[in-house]
C-alpha positions as CSV (number, residue, x, y, z in Angstrom):
1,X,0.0,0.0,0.0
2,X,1.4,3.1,-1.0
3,X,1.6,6.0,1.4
4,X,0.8,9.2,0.3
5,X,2.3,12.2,2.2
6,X,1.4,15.0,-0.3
7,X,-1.2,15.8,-3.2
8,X,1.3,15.7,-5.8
9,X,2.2,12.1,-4.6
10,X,-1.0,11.1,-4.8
11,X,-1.6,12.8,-8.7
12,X,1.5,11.5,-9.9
13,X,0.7,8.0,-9.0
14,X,-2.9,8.3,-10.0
15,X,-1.6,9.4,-13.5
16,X,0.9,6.3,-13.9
17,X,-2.0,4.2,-13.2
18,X,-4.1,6.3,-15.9
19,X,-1.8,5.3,-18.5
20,X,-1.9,1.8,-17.6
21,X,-5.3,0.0,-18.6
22,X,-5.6,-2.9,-19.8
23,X,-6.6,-3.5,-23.5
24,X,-9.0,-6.6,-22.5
25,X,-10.8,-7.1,-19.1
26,X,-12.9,-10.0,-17.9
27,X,-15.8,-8.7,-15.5
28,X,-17.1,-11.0,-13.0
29,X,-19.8,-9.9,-10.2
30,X,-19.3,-10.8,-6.4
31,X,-21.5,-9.4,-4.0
32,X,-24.1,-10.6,-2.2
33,X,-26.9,-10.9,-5.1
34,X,-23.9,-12.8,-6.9
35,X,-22.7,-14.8,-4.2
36,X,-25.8,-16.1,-3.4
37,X,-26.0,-17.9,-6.9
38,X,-22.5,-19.5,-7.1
39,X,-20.1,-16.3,-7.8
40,X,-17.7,-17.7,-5.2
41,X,-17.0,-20.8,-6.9
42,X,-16.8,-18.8,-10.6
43,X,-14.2,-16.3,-9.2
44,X,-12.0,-19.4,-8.3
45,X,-12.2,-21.2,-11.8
46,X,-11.5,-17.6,-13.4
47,X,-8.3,-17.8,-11.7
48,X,-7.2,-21.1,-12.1
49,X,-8.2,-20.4,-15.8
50,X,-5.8,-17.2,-15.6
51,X,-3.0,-19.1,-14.5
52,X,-3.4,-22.2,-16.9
53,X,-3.4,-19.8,-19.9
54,X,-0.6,-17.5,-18.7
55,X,-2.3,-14.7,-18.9
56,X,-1.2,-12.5,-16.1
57,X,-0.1,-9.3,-18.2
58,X,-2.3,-9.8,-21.5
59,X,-5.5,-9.3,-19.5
60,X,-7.1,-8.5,-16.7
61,X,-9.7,-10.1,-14.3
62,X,-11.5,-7.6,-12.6
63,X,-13.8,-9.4,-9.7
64,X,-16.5,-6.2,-9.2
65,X,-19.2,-5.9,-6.6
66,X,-23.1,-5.6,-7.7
67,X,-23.8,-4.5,-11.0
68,X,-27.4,-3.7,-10.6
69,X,-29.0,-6.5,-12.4
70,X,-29.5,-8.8,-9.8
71,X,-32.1,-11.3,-11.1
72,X,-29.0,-12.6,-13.5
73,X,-25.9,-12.2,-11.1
74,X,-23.4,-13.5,-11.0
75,X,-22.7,-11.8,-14.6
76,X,-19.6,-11.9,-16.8
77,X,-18.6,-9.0,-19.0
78,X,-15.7,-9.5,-21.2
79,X,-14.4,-6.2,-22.9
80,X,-13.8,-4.5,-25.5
81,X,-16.1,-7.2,-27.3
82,X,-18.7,-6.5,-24.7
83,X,-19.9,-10.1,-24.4
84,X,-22.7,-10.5,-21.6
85,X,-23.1,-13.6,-19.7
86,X,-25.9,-14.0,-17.1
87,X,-24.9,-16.8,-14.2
88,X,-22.6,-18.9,-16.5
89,X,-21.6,-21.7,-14.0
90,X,-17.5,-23.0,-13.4
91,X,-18.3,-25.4,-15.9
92,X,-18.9,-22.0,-18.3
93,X,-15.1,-20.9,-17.5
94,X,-13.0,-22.8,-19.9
95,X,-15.4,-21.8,-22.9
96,X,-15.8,-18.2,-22.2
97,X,-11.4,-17.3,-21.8
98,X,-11.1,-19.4,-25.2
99,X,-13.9,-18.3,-27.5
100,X,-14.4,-14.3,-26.1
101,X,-11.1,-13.4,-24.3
102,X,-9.0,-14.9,-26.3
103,X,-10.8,-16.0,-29.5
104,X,-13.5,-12.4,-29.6
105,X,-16.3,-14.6,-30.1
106,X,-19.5,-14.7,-28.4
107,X,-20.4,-18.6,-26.8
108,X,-23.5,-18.0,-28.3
109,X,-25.4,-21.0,-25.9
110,X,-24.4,-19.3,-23.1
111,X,-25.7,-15.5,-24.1
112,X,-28.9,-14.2,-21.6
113,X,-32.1,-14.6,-23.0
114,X,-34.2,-11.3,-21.8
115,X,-36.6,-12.6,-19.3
116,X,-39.2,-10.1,-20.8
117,X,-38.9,-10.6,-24.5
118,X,-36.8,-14.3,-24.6
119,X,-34.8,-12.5,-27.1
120,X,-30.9,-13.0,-26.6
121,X,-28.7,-9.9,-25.7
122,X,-25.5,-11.1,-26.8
123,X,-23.6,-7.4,-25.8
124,X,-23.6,-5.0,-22.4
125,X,-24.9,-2.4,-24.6
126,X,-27.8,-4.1,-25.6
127,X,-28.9,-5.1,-21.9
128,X,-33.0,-4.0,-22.0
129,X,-32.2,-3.2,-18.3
130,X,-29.6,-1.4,-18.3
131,X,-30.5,0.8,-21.6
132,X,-33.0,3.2,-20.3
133,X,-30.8,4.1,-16.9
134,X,-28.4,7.4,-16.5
135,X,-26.0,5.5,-14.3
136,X,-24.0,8.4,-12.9
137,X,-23.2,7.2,-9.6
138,X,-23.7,3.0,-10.0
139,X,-21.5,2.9,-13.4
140,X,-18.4,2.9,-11.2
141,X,-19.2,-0.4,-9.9
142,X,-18.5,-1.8,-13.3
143,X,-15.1,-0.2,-13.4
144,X,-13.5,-1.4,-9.7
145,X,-12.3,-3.7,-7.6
146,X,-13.9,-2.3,-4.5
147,X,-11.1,-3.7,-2.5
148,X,-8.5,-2.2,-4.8
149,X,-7.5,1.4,-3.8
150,X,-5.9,1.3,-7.1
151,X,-8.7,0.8,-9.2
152,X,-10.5,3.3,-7.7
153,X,-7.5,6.2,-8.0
154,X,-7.0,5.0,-11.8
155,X,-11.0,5.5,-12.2
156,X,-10.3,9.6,-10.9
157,X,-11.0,8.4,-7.8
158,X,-9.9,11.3,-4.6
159,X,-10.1,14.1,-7.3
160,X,-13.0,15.8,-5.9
161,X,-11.3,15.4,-2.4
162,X,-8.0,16.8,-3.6
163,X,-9.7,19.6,-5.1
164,X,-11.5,20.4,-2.4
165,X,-8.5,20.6,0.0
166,X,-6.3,22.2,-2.3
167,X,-8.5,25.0,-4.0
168,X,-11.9,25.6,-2.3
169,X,-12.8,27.1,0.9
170,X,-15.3,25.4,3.2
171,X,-18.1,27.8,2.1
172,X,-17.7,26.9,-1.3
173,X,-17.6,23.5,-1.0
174,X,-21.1,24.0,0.4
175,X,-22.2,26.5,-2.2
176,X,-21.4,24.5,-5.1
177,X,-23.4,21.5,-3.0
178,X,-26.7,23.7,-2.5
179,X,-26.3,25.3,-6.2
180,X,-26.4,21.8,-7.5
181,X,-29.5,21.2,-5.7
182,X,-28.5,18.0,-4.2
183,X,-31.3,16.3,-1.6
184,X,-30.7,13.8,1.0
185,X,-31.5,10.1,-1.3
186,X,-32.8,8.1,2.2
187,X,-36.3,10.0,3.6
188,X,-38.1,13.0,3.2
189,X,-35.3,14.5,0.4
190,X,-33.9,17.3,2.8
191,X,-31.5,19.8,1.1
192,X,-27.9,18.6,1.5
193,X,-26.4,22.0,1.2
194,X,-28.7,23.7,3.6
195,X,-28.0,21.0,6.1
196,X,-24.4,21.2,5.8
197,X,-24.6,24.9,5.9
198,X,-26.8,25.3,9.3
199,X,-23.7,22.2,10.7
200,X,-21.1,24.4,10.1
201,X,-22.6,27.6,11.1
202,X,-23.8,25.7,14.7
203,X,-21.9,26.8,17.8
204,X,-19.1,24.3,18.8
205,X,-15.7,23.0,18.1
206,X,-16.3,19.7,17.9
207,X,-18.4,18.2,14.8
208,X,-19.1,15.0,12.8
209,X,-20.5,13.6,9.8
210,X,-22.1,10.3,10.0
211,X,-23.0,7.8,6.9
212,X,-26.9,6.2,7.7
213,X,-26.1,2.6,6.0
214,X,-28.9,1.2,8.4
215,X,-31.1,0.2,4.8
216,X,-34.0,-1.7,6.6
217,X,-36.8,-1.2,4.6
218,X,-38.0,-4.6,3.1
219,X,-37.2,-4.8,-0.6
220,X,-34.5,-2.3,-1.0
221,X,-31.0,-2.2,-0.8
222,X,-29.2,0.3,-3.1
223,X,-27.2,0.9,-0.4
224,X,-25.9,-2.8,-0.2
225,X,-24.8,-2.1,-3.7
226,X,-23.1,0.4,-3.5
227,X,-21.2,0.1,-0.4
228,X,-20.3,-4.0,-2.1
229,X,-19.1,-1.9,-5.2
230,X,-18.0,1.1,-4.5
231,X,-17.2,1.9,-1.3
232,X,-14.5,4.4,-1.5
233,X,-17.1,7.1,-2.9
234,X,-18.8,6.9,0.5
235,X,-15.5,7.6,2.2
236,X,-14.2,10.2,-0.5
237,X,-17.8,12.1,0.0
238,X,-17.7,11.8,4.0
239,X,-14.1,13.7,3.7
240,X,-15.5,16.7,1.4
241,X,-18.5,16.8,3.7
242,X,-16.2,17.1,7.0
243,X,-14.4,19.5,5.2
244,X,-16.7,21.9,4.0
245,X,-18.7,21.9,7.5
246,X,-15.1,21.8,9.9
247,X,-16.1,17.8,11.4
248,X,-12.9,16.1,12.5
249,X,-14.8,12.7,13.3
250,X,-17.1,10.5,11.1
251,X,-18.8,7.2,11.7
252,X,-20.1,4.6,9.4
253,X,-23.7,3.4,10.7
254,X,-24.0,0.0,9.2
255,X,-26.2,-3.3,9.5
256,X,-24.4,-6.1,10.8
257,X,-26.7,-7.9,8.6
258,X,-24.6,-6.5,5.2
259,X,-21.6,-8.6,6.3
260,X,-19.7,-7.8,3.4
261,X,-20.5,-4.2,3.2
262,X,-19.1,-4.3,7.0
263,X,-16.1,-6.0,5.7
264,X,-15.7,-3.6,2.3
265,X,-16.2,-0.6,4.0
266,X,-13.5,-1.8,7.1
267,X,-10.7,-2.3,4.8
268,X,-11.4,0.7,2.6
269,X,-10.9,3.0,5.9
270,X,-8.3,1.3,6.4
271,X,-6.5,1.8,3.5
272,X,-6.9,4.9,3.3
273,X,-5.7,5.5,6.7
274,X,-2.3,3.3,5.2
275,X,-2.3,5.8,2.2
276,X,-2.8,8.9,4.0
277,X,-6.1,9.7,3.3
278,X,-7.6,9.4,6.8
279,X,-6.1,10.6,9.7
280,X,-3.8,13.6,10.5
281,X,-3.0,16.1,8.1
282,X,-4.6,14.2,5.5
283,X,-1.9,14.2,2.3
284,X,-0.1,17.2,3.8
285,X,-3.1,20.0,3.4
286,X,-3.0,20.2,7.2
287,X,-6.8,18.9,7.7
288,X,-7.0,16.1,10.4
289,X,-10.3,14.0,9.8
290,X,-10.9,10.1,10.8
291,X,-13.5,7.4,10.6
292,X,-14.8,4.4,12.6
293,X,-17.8,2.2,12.0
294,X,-20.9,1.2,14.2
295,X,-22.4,-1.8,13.5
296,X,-26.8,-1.2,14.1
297,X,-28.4,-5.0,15.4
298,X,-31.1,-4.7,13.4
299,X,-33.5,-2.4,14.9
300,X,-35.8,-0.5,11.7
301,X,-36.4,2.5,14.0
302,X,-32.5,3.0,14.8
303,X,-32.7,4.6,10.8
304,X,-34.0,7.8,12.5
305,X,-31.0,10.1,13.0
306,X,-31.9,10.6,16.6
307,X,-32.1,7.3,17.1
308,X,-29.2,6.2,14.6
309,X,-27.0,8.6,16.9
310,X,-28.5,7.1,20.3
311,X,-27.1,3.7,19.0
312,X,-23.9,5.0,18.4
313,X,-23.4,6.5,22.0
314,X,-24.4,3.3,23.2
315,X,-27.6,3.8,24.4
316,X,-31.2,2.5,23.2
317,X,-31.9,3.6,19.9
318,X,-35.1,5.4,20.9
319,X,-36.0,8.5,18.9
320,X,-36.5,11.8,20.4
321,X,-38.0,14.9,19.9
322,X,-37.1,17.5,16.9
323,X,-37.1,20.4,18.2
324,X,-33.7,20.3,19.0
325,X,-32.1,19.6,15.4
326,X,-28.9,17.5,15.1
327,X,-27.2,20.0,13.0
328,X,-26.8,21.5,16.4
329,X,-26.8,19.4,18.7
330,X,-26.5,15.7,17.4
331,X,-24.3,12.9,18.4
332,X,-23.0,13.7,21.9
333,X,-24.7,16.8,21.9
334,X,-22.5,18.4,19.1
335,X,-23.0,19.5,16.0
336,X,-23.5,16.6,13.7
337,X,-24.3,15.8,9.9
338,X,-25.9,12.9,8.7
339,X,-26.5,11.5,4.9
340,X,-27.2,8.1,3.7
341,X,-25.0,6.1,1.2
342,X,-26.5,7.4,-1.8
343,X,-26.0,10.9,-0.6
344,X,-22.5,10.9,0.1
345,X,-21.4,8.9,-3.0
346,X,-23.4,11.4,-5.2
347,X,-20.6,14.3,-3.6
348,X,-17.7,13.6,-5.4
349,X,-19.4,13.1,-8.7
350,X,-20.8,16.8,-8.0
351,X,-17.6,18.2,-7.0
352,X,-15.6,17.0,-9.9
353,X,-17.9,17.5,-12.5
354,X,-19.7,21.1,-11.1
355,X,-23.4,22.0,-10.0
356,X,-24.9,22.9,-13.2
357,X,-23.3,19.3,-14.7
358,X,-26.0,17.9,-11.9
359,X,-28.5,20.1,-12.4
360,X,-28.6,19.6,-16.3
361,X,-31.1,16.3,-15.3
362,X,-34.4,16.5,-12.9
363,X,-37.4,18.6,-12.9
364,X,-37.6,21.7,-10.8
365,X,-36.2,24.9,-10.7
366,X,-33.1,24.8,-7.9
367,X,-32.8,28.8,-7.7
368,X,-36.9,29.1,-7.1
369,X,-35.7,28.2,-3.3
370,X,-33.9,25.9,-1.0
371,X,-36.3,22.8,-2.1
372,X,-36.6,23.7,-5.2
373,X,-37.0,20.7,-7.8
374,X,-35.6,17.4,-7.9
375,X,-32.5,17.3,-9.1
376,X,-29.8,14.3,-10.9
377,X,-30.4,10.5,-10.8
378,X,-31.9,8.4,-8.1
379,X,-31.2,4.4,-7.7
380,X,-34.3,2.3,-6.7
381,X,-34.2,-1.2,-5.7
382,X,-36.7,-2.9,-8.4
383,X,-38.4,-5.7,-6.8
384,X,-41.7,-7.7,-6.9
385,X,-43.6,-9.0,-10.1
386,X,-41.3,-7.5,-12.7
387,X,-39.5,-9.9,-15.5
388,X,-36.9,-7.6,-14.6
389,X,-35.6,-6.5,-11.2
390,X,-32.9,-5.4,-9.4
391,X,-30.8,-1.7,-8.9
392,X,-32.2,0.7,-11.6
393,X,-30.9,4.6,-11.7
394,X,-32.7,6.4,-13.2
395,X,-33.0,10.5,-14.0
396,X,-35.3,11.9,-11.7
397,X,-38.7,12.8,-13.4
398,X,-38.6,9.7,-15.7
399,X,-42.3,8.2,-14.8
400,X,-43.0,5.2,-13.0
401,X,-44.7,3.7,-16.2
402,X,-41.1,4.1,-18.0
403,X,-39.2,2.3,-14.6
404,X,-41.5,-0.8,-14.3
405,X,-42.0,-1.3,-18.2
406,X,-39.2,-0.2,-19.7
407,X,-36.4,-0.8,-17.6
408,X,-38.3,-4.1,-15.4
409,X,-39.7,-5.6,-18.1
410,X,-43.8,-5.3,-16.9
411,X,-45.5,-7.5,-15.0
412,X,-44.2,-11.2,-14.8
413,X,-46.6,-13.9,-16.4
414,X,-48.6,-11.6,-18.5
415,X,-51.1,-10.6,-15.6
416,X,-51.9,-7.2,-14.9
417,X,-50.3,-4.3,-13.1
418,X,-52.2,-3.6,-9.8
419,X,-50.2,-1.4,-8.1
420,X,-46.8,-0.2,-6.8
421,X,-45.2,0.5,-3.6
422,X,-42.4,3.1,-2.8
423,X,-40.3,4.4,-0.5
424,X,-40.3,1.3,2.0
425,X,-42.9,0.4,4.6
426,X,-43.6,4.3,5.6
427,X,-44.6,4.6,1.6
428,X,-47.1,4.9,0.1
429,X,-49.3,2.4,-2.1
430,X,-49.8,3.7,-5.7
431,X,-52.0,2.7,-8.6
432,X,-52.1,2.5,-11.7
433,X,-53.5,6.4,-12.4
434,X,-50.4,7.1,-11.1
435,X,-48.0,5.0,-13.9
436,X,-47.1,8.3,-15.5
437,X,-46.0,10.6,-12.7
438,X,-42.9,11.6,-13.1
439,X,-40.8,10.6,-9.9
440,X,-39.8,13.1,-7.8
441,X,-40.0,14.3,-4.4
442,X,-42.5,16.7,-4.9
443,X,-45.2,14.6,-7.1
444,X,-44.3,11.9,-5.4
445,X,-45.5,13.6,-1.6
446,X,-49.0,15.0,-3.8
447,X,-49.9,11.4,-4.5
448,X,-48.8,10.2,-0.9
449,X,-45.7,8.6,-1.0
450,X,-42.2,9.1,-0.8
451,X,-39.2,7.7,-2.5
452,X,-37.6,6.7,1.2
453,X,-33.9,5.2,0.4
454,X,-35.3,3.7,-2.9
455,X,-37.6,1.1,-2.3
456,X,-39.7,-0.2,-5.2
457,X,-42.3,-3.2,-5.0
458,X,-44.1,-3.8,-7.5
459,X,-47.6,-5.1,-7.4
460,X,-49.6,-7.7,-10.0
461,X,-53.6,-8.7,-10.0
462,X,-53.2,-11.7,-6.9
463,X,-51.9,-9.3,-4.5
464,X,-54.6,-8.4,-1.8
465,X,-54.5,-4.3,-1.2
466,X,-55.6,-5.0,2.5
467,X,-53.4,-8.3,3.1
468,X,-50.3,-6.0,2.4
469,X,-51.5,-3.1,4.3
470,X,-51.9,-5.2,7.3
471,X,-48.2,-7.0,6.8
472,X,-46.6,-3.7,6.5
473,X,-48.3,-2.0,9.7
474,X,-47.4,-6.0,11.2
475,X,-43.5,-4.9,10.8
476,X,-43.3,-1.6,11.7
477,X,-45.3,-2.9,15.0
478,X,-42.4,-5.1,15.6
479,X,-40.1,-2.3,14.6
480,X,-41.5,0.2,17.0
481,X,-39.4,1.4,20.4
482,X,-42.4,2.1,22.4
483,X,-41.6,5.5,23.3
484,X,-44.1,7.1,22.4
485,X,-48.1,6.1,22.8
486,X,-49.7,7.2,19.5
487,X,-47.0,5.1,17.9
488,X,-47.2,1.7,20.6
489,X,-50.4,1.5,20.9
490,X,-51.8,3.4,17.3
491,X,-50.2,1.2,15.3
492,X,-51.3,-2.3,17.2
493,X,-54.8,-0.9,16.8
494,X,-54.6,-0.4,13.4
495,X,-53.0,-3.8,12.9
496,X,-55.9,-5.5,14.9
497,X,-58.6,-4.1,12.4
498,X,-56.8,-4.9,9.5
499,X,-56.5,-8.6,10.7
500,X,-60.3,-8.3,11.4
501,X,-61.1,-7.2,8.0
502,X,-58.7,-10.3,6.6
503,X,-60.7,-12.5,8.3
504,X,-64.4,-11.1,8.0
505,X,-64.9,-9.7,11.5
506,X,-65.0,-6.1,10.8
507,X,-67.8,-3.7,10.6
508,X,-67.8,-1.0,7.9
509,X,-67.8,1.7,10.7
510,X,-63.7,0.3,11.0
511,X,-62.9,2.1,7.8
512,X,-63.4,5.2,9.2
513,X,-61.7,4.3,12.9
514,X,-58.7,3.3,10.8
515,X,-59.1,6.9,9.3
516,X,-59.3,8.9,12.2
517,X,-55.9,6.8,14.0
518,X,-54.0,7.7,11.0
519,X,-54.2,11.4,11.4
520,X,-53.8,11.1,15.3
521,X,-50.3,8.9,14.4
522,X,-49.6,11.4,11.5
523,X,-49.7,14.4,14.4
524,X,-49.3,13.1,17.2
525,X,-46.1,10.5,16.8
526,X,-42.6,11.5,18.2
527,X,-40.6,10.2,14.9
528,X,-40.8,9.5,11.3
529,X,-41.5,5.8,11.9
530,X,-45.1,6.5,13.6
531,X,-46.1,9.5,11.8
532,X,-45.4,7.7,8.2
533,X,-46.7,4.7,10.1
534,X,-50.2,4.8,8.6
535,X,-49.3,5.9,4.9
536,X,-49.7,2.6,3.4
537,X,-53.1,2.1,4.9
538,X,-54.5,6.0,3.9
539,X,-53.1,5.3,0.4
540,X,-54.6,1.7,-0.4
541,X,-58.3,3.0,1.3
542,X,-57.9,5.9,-1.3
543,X,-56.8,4.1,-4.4
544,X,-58.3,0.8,-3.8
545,X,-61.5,1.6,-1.8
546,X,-63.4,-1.1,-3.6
547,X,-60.9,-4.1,-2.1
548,X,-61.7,-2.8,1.7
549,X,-65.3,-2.9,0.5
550,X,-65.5,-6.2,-0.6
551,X,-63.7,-7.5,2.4
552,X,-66.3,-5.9,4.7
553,X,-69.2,-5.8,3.1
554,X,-68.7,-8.8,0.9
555,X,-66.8,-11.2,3.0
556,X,-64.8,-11.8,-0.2
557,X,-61.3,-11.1,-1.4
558,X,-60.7,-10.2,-4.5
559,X,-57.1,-11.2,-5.4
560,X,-58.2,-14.4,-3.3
561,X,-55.4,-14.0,-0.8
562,X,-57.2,-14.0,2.2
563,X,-57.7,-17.7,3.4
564,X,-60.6,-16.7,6.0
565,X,-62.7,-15.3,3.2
566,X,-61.7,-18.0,0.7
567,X,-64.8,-19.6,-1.4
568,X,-64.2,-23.1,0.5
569,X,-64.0,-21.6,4.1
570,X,-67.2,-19.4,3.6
571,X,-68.4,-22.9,2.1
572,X,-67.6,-24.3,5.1
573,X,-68.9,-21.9,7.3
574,X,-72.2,-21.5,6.0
């Protein structure tokens, strides 16, 4: 590991790596999605393959992290002929080095069939998924290691950083942040510029910046991917944001449950730290600034900041009240600033490439005011009955209608779209009146949801409107602290009538109770978890009225989900 005492150390290395790329590369995907289907094993017979045809020096084997596409993973890219293989086996290995690396011909009986069409994509290019995304911040996975320091430095990796250090002052760091009209990627879209700006304005001398990579909403995990493939733009974006609002301490919030996130992000601070990019007097410009990690145990509710910062003090991670913001007085009772993974990574993209570079995609005018408009790409974690799912980035303002048909394919089977839900269990359930909003924060909140840290499940005729109301409100029940009453006892009411309706006990006077303990959860709750508690059951009673109706009034379900109200047990009954 080299260590780097100045700037010009660092650039003169990065620049001898620049000039060394290699002509061909074989791509192979190892993260979780991957690992889970074999990638492990199809690493190893790439390298004994490597070996046995000598060719260390005439090729490279680059062994990536998730590529987005995680229905096919493992994948194997080769380049320049951009040959695309979707979960080729270690049997596959021997074929693929002699007929595309070597021979630049496509093994035509191993080439993906598109799960949508069944046509066969023999090139990356021509990848159905991949073809409508802007992959700004994700593309980098496909072009590193993410446990090679080097990889990322030959990529223009630590740019942003250097430039920071060397040419900007703090207060432009954060001007070029807010022009760029950058919002926080894991709740309610907060502007990052105005937050960093109201840290480093905040009384005190002591001040951090903390990472949220506590992803617990069911059915999303962009932040898995890219902490597995690109964890050095969460690190190089934590060091411009310490920077710009004066933080000499930053911590890493992660679920133990994202083992090898834990273990990427670990040796990547590490590193750094060996090259002289964490630590004191960071490459000789004289700023101090250091990282350690916090491993969360799998409580939902520890994704609040207050609660996120609770954990890390070692206490209960119980929420507590807002009035008392965390710019000001956050972790320890200093000043503190907190993004997600998305947030951070998107920093050093902005940085190196300017504010109006950003700004040039999304919908909204940035200068109108501080929230003004939705700005650059978003990742979403496509999931449910789609032909095609995994991590999509798309521009903001492209519509839902173009994310689940275009990019996923439409709905598995042939059966009908029914609905689709967003921004993790405190989203909101949308239908299909809503396929050609374009997403964004803004119309987004007017048809009552959020986009959350990503989430996207989508929905086909068999699902049961009420049956996944009542399993969302059941995990967020479990997920609760108990603090505060509206939230303990709201949501276990709400649950109970729900299950009532499932079964055929309710009365249609419940529709309107579950009504009026929304809006006292949605006033009355201490934290985001109980006062977005209830959006999934507001939105499905608005969009899909007629399911709760039959339920109640019917003792019938119409996607036939309910087992209670089943043809053969009301058979039974009667």
């Amino acid at each position: 590991m080299n260590q780097f005492k100045t700037v010009q150390e660092l650039l003169l290395f990065q620049e001898s790596l620049a000039r060394h790329k290699p002509d061909k590369v074989l791509i192979v995907s190892n993260a979780t999605c991957g690992r889970a289907h074999g990638s492990l094993a199809l690493v190893e017979a790439f390298k004994e393959a490597w070996k046995k045809h000598g060719l260390q020096g005439q090729a490279h084997l680059r062994v990536t992290g998730c590529l987005g596409y995680c229905d096919c993973e493992p994948l194997v890219i080769i380049r320049p002929g951009g040959f695309f293989y979707a979960r080729p086996s270690p049997d596959d290995v021997e074929e693929i080095i002699s007929e595309s690396l070597i021979g630049d011909k496509p093994v035509e009986h191993l080439l993906m069939k598109d799960s949508a069409t069944g046509e066969t994509v023999w090139k990356e290019n021509e990848v159905p998924f991949y073809r409508r995304q802007k992959r700004w911040i994700f593309a980098d996975n496909f072009e590193l290691d993410p446990t090679s320091l080097e990889d990322y430095l030959r990529n223009g990796g630590y740019r942003a950083m250097v430039k920071v250090l060397t040419e900007m002052k703090p207060e432009e760091v954060i001007e070029e942040i807010t022009r760029s009209g950058l919002r926080g990627r894991g709740g309610a879209g907060f502007p990052t510029g105005a937050k960093w700006a109201s840290c480093r304005e905040a009384e005190g001398d002591y001040k951090y910046v903390i990472c949220n990579a506590d992803e617990g909403d069911p059915g999303s995990y962009a932040n898995r991917g890219l902490l597995e493939g690109n964890p050095h733009s969460v690190i190089e974006g934590m060091i411009i944001g310490a920077y710009a609002i004066g933080a000499r301490e930053g911590y890493v919030y992660v679920r133990m449950e994202y083992p090898l996130a834990v273990e990427l992000i670990q040796k990547t601070i590490n590193d750094c730290r060996s090259a002289g990019k964490l630590g004191r007097n960071i490459l000789g410009t004289g700023f101090d600034f250091d990282i350690e990690i916090t491993c969360g145990g799998g409580a939902y509710v520890c994704g609040e900041s207050t609660a996120l910062m609770a954990s890390i003090e070692g206490r209960p991670g119980e929420p507590r009240a807002k009035h008392i913001h965390t710019v000001e007085r956050g972790l320890w009772d200093r000043p503190s600033t907190l993004n997600n993974v998305e947030t951070w990574a998107t920093v050093p993209k902005i940085i190196k490439n300017g504010a109006d570079w950003f700004t040039s995609v999304g919908t909204g005018d940035v200068s109108e005011s501080a929230w003004g408009g939705s700005k650059g790409t978003k990742i979403f974690s496509l999931v449910g009955k789609v032909n095609r799912s995994g991590l999509a980035e798309v521009p903001m303002g492209m519509s839902l209608r173009e994310v689940i048909f275009d990019i996923g394919g439409g709905i598995k089977d042939g059966k009908n779209f029914k609905g689709v839900q967003t921004g993790g269990p405190s989203g909101g359930v949308l239908s299909e009146q809503h396929l050609d909003i374009p997403i964004d924060y803004e119309r987004m909140d007017e048809a009552g949801s959020i986009m959350g840290s990503g989430g996207m499940i989508v929905m086909d005729e068999d699902t049961c409107m009420v049956d996944l109301a009542r399993y969302l409100l059941g995990f967020l029940m479990d997920e609760s602290c108990g603090k505060c009453t509206p939230c303990r006892e709201g949501i276990i009411q709400m649950y109970r009538i729900l299950d009532d309706i499932c079964n055929g006990k309710a009365k249609p006077e419940d529709m309107e109770l579950l009504h009026e303990l929304s809006e006292v959860l949605q006033t009355a709750s201490l934290c985001q978890l109980g006062l977005t508690a209830p959006t999934a059951v507001v939105t499905t009673l608005k969009y899909f009225p007629e399911e709760y109706e039959a339920h109640i009034r019917e003792h019938r379900c119409p996607a036939g989900v309910c087992k209670a109200l089943s043809s053969s047990e009301v058979a039974a009954a009667t």
